[in-house]
N, C-alpha and C positions, 0 to 999 in steps of 0.2 A: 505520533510520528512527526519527525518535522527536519528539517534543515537548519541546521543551528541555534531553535526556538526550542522551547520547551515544547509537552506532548500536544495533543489535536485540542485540546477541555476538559475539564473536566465533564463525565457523563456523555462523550463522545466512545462511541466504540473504535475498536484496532480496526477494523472491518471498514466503518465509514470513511477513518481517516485517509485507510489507504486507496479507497474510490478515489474518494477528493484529491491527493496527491496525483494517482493517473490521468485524472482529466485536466488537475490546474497545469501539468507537465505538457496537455495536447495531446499524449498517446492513446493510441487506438487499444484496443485488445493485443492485436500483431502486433505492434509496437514494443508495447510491455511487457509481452511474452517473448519476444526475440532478445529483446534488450537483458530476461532475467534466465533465458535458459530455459522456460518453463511452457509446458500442455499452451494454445493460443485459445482451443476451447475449454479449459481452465479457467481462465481470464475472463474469456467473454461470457461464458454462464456468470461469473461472480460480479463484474459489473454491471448485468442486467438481472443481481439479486437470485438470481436461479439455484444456488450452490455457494457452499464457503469453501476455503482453501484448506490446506492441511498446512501445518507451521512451517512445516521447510518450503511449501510456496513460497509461502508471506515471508519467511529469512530472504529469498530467492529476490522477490519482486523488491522488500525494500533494499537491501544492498547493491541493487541496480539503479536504483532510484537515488541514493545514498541519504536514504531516511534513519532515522534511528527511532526507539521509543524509549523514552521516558516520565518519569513522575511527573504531575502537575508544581510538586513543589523543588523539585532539581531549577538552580538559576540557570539563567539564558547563557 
């Protein structure tokens, strides 16, 4: 997931990338949950590892974000 860059690495998961995206952003749980539409306890189980999302979070959270995912081998 990234912003204009290709995806997180290879052998990074979708999962970590999109932690790291919420925290390098500064957002809280509430934050990220208000911003994408989505559960705030949602979020914050899955930030603190508790719980994974269902895909249409993750659509939710990245396109709030305006993350995308792509191949390691798609150019920048």
């Amino acid at each position: 997931m990234s912003k204009g860059k290709t995806g997180p690495g290879k052998g990074v998961p979708v999962s970590t990338a999109l932690r790291n995206a919420i925290r390098d952003e500064g957002l809280t749980a509430y934050g990220a949950a208000k911003r994408a539409g989505v559960s705030v306890d949602a979020v914050q189980r899955f930030l603190n590892q508790q719980r994974g999302l269902t895909l249409a979070t993750v659509d939710k959270l990245a396109a709030a974000m305006q993350l995308t995912l792509c191949p390691d081998d798609w150019p920048a």
